[in-house]
C-alpha positions in Angstrom: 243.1 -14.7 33.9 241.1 -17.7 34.8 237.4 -17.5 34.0 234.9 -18.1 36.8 231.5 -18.8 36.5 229.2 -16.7 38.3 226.3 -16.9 40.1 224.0 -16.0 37.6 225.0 -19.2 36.1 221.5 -21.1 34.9 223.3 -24.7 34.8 222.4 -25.3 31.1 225.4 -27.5 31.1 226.3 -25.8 27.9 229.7 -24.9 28.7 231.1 -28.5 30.6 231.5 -30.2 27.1 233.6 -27.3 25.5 236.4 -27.3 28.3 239.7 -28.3 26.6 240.9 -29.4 29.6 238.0 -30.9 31.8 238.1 -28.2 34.2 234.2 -27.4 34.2 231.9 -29.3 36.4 228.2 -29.5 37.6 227.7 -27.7 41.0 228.6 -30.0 44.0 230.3 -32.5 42.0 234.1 -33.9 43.3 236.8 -33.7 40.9 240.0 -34.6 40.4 243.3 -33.0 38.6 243.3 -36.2 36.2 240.4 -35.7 34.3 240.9 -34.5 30.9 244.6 -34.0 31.1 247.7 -36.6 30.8 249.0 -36.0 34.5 250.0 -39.1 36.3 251.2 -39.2 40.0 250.8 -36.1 41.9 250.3 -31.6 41.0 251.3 -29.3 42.9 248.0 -26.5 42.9 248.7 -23.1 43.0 247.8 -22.9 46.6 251.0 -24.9 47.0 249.1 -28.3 48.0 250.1 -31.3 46.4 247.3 -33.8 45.7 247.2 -37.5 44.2 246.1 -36.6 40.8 242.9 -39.2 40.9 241.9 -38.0 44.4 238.2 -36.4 44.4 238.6 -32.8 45.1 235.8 -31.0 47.3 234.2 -28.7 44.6 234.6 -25.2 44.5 230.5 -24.7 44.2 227.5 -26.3 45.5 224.7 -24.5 43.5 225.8 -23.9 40.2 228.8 -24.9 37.5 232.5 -24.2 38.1 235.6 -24.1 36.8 238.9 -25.7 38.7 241.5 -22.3 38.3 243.9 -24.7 38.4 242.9 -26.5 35.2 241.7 -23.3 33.2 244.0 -22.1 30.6 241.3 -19.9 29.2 241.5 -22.2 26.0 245.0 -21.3 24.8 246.6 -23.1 22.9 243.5 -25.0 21.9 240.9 -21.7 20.6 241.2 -17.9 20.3 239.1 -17.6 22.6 237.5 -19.2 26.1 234.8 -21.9 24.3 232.7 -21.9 27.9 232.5 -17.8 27.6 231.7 -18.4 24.2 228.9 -20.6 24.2 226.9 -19.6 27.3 223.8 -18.4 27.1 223.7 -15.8 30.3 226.9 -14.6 29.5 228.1 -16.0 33.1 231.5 -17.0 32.3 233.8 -14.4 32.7 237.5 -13.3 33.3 238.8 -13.9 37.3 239.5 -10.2 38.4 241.2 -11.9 41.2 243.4 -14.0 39.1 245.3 -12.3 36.3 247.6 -14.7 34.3 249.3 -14.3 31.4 249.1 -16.1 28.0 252.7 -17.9 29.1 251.3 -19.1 32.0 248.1 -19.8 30.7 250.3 -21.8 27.8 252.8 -23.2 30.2 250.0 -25.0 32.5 248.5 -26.3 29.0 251.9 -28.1 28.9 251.7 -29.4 32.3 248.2 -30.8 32.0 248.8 -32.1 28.7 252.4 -32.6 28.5 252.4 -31.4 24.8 
């Protein structure tokens, strides 16, 4: 699963400087799929749209942190466990019910973002 942050989400920032993979960002900010990763030209998301890697994305929240499901790879590879879950405060960063992945997948889009 990816983890989301929910709304209960104080924006302590605690959890942006942990992510692995740059995939946590302040409410309302743009991002893009290069940040944090090695990825160069364009990605295919798992919506099946293909963006520039450097183009600003719209964010997925307005009010309060998120997390780009495309980018998360619940920290595998990297920590045994998700270092944003770990570290916040409100307990706010939890598992995607909606968006079950495996530990492959979650491994195999650590290789694509980080070509290791």
């Amino acid at each position: 699963m990816a983890i989301i942050i929910t709304d209960e989400c104080i924006n302590c920032g605690a959890c942006e400087p942990e992510c692995p993979n740059n995939a946590i960002y302040e409410g309302g900010i743009e991002w893009t799929m290069s940040e944090g990763t090695s990825l160069s030209g364009t990605y295919t998301l798992e919506t099946g749209s293909t963006v520039d890697v450097n183009a600003k994305q719209k964010p997925v929240e307005e009010d309060y942190y998120f997390i780009v499901p495309d980018k998360c790879t619940e920290c595998e590879g990297f920590h045994e466990e998700p270092q944003c879950a770990a570290v916040c405060p409100v307990d706010c960063c939890i598992p995607d019910p909606d968006r079950v992945e495996s530990v492959d997948v979650l491994l195999a889009r650590k290789v694509r973002l980080h070509g290791e």
